[in-house]
Jmol script that loads the backbone (N, CA, C; Angstrom):
load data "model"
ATOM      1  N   UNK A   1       0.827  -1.200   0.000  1.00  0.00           N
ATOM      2  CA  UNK A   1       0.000   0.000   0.000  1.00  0.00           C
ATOM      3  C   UNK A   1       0.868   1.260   0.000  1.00  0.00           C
ATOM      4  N   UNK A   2       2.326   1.090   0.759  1.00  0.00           N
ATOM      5  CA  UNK A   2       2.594   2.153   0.852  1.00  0.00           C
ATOM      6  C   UNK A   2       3.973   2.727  -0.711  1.00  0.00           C
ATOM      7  N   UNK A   3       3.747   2.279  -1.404  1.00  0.00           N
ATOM      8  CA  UNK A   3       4.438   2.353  -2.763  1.00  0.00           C
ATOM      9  C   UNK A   3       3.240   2.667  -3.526  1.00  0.00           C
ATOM     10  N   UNK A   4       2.197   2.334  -3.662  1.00  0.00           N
ATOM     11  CA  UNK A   4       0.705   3.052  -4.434  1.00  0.00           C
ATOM     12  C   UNK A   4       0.950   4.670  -3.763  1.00  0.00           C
ATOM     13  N   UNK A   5       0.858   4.618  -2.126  1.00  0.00           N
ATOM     14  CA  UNK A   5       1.128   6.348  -1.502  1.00  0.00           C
ATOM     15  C   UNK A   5       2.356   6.751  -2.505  1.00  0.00           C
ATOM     16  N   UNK A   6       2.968   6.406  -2.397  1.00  0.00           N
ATOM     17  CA  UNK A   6       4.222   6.917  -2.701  1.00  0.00           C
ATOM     18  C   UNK A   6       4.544   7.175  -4.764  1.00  0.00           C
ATOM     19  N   UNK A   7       3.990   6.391  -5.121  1.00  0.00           N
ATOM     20  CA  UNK A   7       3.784   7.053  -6.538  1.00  0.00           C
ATOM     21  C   UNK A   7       2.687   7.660  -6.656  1.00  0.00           C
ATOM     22  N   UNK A   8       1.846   7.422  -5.923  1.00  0.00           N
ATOM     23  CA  UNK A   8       0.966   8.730  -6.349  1.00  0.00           C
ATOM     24  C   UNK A   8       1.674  10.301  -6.012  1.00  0.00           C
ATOM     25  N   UNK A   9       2.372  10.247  -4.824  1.00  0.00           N
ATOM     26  CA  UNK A   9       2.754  11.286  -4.416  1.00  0.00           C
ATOM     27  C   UNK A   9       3.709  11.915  -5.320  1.00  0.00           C
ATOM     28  N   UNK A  10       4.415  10.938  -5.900  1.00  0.00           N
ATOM     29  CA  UNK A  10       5.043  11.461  -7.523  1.00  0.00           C
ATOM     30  C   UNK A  10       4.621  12.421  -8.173  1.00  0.00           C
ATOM     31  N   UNK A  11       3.540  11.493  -8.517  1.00  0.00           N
ATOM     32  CA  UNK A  11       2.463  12.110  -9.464  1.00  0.00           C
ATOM     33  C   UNK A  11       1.950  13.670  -9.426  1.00  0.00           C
ATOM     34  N   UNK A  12       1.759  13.918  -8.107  1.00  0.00           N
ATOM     35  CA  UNK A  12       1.445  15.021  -7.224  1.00  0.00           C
ATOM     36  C   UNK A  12       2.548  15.907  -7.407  1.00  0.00           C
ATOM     37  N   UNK A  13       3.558  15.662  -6.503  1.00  0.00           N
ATOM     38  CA  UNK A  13       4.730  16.212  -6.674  1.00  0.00           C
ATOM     39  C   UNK A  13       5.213  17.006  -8.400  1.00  0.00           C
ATOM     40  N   UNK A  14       5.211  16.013  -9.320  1.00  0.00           N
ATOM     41  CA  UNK A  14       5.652  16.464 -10.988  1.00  0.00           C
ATOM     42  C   UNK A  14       4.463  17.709 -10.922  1.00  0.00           C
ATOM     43  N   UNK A  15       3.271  17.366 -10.996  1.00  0.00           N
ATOM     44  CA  UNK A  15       2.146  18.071 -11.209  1.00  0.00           C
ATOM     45  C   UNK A  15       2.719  19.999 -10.854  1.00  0.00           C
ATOM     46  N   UNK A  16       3.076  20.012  -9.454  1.00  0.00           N
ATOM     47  CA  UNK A  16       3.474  21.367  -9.218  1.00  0.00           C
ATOM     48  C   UNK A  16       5.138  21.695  -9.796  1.00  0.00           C
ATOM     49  N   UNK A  17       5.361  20.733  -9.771  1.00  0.00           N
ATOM     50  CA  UNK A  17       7.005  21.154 -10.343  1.00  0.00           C
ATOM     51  C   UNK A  17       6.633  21.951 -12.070  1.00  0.00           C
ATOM     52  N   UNK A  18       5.485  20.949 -12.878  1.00  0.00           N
ATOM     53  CA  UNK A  18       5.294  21.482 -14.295  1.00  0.00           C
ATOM     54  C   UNK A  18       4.252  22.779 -14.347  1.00  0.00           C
ATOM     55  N   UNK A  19       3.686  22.717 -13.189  1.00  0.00           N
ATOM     56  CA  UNK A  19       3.371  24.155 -13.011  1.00  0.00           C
ATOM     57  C   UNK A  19       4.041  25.535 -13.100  1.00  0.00           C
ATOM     58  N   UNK A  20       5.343  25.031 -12.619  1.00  0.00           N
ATOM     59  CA  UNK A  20       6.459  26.487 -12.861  1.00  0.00           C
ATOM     60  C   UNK A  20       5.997  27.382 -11.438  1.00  0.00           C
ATOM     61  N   UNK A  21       4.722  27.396 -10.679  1.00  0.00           N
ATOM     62  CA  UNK A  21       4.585  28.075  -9.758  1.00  0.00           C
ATOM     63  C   UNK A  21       5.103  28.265  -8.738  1.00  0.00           C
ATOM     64  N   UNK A  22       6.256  26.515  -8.505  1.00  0.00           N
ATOM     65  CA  UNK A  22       6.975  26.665  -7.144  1.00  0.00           C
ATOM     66  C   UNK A  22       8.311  26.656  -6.948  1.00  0.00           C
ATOM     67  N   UNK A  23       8.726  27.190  -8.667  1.00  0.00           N
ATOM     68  CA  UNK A  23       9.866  27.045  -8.394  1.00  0.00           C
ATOM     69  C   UNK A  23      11.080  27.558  -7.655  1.00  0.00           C
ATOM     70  N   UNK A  24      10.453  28.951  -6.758  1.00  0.00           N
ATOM     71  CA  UNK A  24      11.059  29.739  -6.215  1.00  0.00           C
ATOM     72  C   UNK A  24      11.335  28.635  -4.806  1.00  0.00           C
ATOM     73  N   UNK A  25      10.460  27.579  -4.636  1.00  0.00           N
ATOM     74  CA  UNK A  25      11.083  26.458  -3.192  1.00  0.00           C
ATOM     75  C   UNK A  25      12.391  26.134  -3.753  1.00  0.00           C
ATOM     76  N   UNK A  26      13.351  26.380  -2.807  1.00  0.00           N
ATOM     77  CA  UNK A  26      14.438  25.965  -2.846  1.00  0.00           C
ATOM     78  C   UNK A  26      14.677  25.043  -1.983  1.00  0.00           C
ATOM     79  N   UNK A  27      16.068  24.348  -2.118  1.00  0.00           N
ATOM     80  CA  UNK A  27      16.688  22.761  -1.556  1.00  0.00           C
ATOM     81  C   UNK A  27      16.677  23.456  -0.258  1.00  0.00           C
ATOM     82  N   UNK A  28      17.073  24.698   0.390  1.00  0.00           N
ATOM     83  CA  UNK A  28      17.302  24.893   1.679  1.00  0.00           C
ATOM     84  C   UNK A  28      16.002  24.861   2.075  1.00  0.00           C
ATOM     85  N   UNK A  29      15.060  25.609   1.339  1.00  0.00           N
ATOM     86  CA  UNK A  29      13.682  26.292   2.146  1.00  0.00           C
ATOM     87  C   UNK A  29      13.403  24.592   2.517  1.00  0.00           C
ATOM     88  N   UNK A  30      12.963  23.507   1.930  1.00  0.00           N
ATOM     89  CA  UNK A  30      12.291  22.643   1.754  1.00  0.00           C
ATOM     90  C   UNK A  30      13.093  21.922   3.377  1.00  0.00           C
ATOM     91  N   UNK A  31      14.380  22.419   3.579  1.00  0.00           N
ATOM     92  CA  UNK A  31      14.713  20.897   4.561  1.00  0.00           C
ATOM     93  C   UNK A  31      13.964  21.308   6.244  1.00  0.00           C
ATOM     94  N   UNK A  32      13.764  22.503   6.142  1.00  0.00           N
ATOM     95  CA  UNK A  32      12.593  22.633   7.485  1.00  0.00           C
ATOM     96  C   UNK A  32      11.810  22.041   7.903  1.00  0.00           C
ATOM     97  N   UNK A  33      10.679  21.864   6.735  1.00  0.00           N
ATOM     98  CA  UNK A  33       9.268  20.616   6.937  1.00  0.00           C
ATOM     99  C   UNK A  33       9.781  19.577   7.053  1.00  0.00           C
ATOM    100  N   UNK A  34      11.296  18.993   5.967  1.00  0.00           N
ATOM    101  CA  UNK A  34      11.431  17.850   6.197  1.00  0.00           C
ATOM    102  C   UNK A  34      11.591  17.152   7.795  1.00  0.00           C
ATOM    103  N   UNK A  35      12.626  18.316   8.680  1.00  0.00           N
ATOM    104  CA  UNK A  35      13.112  18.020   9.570  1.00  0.00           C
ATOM    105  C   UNK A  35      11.987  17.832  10.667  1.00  0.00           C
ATOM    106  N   UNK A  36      11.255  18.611  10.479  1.00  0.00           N
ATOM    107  CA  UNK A  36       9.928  19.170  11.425  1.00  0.00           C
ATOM    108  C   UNK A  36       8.552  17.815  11.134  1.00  0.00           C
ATOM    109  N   UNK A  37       9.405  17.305  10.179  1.00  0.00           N
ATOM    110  CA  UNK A  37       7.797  16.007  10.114  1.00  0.00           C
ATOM    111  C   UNK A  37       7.049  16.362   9.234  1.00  0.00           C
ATOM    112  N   UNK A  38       6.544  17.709   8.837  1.00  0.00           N
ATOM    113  CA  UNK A  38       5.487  18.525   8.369  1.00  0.00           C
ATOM    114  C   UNK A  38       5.614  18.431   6.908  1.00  0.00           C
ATOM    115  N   UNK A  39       6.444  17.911   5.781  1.00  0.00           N
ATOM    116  CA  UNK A  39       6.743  18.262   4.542  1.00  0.00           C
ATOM    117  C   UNK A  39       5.115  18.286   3.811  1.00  0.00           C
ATOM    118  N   UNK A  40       4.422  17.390   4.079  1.00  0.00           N
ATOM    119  CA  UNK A  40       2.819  17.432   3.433  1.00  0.00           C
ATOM    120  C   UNK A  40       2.107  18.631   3.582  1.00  0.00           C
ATOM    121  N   UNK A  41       2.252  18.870   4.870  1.00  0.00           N
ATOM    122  CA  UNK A  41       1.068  20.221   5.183  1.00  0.00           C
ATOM    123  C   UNK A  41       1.858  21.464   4.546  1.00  0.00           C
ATOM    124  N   UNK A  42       3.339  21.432   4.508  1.00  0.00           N
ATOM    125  CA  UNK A  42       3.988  22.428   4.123  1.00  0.00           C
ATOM    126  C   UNK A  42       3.564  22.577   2.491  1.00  0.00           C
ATOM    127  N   UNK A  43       3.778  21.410   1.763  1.00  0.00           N
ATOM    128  CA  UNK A  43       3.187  21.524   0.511  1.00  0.00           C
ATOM    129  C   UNK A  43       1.646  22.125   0.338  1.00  0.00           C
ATOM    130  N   UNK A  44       0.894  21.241   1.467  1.00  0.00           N
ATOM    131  CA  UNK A  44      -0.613  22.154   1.239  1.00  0.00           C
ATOM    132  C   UNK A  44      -0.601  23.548   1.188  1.00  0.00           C
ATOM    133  N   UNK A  45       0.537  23.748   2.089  1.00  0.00           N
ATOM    134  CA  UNK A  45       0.254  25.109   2.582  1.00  0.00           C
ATOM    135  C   UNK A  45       1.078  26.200   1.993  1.00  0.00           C
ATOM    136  N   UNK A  46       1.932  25.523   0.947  1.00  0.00           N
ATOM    137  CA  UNK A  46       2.462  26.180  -0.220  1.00  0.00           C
ATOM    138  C   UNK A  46       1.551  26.451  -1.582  1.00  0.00           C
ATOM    139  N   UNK A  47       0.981  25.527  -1.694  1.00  0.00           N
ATOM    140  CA  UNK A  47       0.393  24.955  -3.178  1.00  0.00           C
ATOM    141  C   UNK A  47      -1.029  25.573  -2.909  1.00  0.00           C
ATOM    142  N   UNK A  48      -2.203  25.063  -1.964  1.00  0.00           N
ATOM    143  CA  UNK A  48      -3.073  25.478  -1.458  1.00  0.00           C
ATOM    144  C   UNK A  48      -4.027  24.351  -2.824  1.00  0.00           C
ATOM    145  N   UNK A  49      -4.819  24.599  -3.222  1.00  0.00           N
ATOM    146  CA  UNK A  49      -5.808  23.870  -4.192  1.00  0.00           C
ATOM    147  C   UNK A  49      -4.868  23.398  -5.507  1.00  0.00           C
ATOM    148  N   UNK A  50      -3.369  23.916  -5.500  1.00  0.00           N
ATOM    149  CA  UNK A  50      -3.222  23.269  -6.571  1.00  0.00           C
ATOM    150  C   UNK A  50      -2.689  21.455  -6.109  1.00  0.00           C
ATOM    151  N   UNK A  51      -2.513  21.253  -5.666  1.00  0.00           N
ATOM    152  CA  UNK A  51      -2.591  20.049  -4.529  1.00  0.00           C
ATOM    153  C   UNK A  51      -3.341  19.423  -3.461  1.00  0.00           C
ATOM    154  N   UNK A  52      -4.183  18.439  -3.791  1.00  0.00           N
ATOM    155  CA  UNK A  52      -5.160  17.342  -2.697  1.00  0.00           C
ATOM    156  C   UNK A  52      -4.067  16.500  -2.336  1.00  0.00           C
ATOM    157  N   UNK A  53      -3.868  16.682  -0.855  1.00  0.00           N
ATOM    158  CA  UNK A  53      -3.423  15.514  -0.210  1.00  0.00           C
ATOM    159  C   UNK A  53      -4.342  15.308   0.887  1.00  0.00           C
ATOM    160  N   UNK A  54      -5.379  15.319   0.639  1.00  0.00           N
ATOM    161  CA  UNK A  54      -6.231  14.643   1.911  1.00  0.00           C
ATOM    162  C   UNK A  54      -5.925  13.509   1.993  1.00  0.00           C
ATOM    163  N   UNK A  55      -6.037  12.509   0.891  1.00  0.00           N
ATOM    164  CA  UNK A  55      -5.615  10.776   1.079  1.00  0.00           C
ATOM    165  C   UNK A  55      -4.454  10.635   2.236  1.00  0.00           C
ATOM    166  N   UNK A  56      -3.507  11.386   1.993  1.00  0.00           N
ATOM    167  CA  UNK A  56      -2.418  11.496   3.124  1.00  0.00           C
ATOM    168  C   UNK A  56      -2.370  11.690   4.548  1.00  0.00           C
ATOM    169  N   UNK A  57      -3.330  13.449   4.427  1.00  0.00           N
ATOM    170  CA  UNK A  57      -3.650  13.865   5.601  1.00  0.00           C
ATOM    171  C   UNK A  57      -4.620  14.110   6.781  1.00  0.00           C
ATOM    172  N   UNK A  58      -5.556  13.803   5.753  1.00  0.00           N
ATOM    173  CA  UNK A  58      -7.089  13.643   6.790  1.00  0.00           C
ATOM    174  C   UNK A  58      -7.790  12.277   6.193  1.00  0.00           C
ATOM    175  N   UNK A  59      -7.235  11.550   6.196  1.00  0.00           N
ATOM    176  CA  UNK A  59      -7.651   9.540   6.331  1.00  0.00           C
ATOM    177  C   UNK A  59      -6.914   8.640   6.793  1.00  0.00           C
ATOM    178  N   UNK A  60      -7.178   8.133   6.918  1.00  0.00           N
ATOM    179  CA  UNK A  60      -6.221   6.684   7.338  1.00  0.00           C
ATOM    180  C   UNK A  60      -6.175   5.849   6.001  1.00  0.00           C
ATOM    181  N   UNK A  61      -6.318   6.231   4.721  1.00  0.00           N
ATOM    182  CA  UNK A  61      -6.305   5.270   3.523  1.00  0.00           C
ATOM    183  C   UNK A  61      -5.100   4.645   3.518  1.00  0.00           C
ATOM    184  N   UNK A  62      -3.683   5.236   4.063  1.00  0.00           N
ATOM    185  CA  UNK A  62      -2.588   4.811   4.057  1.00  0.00           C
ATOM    186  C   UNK A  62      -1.731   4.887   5.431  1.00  0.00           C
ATOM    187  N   UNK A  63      -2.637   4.790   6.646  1.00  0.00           N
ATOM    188  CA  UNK A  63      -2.399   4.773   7.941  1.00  0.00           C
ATOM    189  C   UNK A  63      -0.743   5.228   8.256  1.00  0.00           C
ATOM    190  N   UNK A  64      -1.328   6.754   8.820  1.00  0.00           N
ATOM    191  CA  UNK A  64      -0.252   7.202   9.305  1.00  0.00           C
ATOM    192  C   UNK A  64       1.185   7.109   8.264  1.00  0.00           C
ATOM    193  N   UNK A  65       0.783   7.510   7.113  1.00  0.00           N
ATOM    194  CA  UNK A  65       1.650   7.687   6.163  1.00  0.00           C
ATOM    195  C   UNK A  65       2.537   9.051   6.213  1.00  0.00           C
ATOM    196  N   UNK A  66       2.009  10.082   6.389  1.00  0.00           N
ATOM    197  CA  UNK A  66       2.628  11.017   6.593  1.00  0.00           C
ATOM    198  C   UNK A  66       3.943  10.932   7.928  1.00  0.00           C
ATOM    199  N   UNK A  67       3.876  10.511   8.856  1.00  0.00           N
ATOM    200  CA  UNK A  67       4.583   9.819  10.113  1.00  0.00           C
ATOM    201  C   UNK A  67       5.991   9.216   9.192  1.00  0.00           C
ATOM    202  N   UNK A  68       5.311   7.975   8.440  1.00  0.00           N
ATOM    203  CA  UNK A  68       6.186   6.813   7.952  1.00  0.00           C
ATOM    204  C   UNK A  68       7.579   8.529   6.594  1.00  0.00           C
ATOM    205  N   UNK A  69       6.054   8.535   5.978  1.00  0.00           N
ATOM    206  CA  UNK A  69       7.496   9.179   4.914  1.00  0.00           C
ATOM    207  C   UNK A  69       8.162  10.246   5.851  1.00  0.00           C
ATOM    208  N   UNK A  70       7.681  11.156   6.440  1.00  0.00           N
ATOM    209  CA  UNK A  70       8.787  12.175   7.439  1.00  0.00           C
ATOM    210  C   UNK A  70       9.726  11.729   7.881  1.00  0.00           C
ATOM    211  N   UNK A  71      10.067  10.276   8.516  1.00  0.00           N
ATOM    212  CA  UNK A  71      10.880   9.467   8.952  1.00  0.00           C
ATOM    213  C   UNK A  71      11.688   9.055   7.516  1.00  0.00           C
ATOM    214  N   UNK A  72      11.527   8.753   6.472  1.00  0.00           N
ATOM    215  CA  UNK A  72      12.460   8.143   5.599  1.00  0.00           C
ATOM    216  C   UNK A  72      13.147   9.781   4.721  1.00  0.00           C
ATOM    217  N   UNK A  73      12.362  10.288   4.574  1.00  0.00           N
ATOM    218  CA  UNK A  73      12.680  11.679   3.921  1.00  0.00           C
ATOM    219  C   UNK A  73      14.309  12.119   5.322  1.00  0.00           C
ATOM    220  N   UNK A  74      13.320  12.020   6.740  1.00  0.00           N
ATOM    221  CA  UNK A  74      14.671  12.824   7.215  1.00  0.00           C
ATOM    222  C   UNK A  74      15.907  11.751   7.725  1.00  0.00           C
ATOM    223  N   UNK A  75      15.734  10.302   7.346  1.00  0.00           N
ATOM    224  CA  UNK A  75      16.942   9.543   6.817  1.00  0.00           C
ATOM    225  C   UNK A  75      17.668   9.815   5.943  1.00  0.00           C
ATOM    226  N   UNK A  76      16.966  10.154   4.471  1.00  0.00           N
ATOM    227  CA  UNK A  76      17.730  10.988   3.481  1.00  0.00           C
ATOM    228  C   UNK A  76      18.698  12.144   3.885  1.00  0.00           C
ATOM    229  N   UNK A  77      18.007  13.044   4.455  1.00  0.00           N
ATOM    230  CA  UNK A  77      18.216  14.566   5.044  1.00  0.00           C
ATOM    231  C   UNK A  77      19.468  14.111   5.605  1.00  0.00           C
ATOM    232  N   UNK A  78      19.730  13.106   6.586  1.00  0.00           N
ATOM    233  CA  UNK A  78      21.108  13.304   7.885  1.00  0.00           C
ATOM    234  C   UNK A  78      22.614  11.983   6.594  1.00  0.00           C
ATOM    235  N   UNK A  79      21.603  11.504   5.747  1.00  0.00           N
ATOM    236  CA  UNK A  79      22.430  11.009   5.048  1.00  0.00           C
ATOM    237  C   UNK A  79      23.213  12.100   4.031  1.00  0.00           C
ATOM    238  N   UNK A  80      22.515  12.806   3.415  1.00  0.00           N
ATOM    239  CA  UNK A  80      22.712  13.361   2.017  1.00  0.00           C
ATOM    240  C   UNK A  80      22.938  14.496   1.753  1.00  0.00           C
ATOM    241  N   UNK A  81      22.453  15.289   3.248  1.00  0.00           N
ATOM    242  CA  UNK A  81      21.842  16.918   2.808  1.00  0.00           C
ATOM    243  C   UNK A  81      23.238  17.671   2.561  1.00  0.00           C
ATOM    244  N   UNK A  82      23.291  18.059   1.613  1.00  0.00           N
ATOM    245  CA  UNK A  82      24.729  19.126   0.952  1.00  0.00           C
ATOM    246  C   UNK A  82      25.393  18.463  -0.098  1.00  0.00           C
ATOM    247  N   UNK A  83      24.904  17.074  -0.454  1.00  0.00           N
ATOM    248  CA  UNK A  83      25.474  16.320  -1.665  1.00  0.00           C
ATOM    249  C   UNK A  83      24.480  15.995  -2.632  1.00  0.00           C
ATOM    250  N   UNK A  84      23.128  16.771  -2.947  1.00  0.00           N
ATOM    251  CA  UNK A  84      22.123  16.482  -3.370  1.00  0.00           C
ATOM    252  C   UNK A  84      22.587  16.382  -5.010  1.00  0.00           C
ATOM    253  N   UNK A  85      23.882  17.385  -5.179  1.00  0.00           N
ATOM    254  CA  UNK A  85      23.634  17.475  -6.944  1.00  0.00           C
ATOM    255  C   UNK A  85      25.039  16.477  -7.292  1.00  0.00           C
ATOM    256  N   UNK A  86      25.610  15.700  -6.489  1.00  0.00           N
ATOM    257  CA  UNK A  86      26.436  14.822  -6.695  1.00  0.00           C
ATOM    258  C   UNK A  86      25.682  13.389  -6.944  1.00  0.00           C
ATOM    259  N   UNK A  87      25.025  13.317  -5.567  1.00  0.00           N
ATOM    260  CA  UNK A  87      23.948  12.219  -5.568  1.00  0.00           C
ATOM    261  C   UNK A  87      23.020  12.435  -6.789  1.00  0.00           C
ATOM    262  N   UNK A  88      22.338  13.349  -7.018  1.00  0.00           N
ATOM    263  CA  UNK A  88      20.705  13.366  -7.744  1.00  0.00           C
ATOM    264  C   UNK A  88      20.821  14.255  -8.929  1.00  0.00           C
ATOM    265  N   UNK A  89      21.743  15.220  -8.777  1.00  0.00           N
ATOM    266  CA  UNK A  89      22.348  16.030  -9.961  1.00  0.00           C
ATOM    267  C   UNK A  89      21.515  17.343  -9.558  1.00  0.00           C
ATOM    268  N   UNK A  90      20.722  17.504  -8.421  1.00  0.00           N
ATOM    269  CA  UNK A  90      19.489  18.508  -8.153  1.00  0.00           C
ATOM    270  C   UNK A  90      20.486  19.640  -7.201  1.00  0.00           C
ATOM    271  N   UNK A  91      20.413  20.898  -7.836  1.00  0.00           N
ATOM    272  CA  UNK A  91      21.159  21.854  -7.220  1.00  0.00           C
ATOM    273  C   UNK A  91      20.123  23.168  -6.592  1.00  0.00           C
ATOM    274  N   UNK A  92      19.182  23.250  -6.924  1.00  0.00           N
ATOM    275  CA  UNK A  92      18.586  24.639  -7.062  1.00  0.00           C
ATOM    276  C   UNK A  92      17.008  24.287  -6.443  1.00  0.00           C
ATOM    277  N   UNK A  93      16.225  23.129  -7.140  1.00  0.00           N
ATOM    278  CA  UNK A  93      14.862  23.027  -6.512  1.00  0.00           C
ATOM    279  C   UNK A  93      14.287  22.502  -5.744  1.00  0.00           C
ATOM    280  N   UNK A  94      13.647  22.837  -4.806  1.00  0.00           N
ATOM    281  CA  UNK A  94      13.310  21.839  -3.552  1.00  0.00           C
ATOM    282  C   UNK A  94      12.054  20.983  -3.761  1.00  0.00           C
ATOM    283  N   UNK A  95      11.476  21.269  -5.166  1.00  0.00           N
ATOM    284  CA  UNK A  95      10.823  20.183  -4.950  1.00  0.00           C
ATOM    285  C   UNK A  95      11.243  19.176  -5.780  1.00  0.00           C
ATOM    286  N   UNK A  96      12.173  19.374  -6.913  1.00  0.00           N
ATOM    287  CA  UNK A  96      12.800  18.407  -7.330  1.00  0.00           C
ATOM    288  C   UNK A  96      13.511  17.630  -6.649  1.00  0.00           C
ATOM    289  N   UNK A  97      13.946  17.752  -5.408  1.00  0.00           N
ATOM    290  CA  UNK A  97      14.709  17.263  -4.403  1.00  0.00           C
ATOM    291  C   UNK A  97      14.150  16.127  -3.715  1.00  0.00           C
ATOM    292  N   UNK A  98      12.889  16.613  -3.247  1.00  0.00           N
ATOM    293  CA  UNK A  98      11.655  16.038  -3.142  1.00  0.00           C
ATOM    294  C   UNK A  98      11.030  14.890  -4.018  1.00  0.00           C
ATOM    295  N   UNK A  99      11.007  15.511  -5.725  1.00  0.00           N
ATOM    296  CA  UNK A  99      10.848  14.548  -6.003  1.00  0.00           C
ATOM    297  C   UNK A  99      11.591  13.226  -6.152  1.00  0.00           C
ATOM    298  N   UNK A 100      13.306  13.627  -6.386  1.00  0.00           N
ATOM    299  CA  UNK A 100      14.204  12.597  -6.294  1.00  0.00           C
ATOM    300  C   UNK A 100      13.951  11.373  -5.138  1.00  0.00           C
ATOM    301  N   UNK A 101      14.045  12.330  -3.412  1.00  0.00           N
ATOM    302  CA  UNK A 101      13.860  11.469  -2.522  1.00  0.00           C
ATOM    303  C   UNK A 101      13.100  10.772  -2.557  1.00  0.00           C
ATOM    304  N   UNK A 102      11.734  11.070  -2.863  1.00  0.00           N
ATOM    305  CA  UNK A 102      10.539  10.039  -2.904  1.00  0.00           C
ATOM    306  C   UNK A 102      11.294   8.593  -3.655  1.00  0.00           C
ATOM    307  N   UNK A 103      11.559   8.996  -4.614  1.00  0.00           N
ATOM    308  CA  UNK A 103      11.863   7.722  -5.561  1.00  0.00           C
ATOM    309  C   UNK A 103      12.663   7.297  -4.668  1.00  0.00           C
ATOM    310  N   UNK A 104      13.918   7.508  -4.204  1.00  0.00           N
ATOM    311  CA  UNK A 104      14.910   6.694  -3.459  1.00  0.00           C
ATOM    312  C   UNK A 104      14.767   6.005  -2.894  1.00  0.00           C
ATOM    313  N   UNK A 105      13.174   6.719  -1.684  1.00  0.00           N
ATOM    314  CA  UNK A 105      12.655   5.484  -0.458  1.00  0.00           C
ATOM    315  C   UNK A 105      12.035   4.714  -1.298  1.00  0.00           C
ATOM    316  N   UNK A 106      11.404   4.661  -2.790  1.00  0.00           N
ATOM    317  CA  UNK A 106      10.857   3.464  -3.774  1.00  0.00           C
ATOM    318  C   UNK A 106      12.499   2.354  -4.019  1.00  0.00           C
ATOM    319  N   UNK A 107      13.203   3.415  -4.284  1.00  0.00           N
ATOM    320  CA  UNK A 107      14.237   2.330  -4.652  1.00  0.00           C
ATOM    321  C   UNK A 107      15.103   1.544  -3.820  1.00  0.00           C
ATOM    322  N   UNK A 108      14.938   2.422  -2.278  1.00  0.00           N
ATOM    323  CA  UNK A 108      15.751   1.868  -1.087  1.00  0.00           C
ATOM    324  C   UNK A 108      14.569   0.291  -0.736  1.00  0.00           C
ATOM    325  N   UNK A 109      13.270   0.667  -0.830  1.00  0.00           N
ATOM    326  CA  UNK A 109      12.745  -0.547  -1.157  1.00  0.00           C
ATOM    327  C   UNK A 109      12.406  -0.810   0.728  1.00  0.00           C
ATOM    328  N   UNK A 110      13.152  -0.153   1.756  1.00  0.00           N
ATOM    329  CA  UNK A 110      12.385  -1.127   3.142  1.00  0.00           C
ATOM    330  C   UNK A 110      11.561   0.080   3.453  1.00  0.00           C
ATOM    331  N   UNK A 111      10.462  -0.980   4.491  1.00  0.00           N
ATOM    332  CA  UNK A 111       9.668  -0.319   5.174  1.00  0.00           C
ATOM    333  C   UNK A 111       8.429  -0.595   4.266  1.00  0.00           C
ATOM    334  N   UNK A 112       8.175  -0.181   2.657  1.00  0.00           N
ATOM    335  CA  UNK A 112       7.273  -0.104   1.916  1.00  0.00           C
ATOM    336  C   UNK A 112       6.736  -1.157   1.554  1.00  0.00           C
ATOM    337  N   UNK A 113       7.267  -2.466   1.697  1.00  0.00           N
ATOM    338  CA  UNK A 113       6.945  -3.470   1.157  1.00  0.00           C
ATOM    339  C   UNK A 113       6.259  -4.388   2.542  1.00  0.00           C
ATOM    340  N   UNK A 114       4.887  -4.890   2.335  1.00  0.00           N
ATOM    341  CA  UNK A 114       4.194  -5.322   3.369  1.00  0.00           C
ATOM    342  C   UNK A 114       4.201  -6.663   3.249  1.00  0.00           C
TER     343      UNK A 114
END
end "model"
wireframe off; spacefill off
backbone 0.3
color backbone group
């Protein structure tokens, strides 16, 4: 279930990146929410209607998902943070950063698989 969350959140994620609207989030602005747990609501609360994450944040469709990815995102964070464009080639956007990580916890593969 939690790899369906997690590409959808892709999905989500590209959606505002091809918008062009957020591109002023930068790799620094973004590692706050990460650190803080909050990266979802921070997106709501960046994006506002151009982004539904209720599935995430007001259901249990993917129980306590938001919890689970804050925890793997800020594994990334204490692993990676300042080598993002060596690792991912991502220098400048935070939600491209974002979107990279997502994939990683797809490709790091634990936790997601039930």
């Amino acid at each position: 279930m939690k790899l369906t969350a997690l590409t959808l959140l892709i999905g989500k994620i590209n959606h505002l990146i091809d918008l062009g609207k957020y591109d002023e989030i930068t790799i620094e602005e973004i590692y706050k929410p990460i650190n803080d747990g909050k990266i979802l609501r921070y997106l709501k609360e960046k994006a506002g209607n151009d982004i539904d994450l209720s599935i995430y944040l007001n259901s249990k469709t993917f129980n306590d998902f938001e919890s689970w990815y804050a925890e793997h995102l800020q594994s990334l964070y204490n692993a990676y943070s300042g080598d993002e464009n060596r690792k991912w080639g991502i220098q400048n956007k935070g939600l491209c950063l974002l979107l990279a990580w997502t994939n990683e916890i797809i490709q790091q593969g634990s936790g997601w698989v039930e």
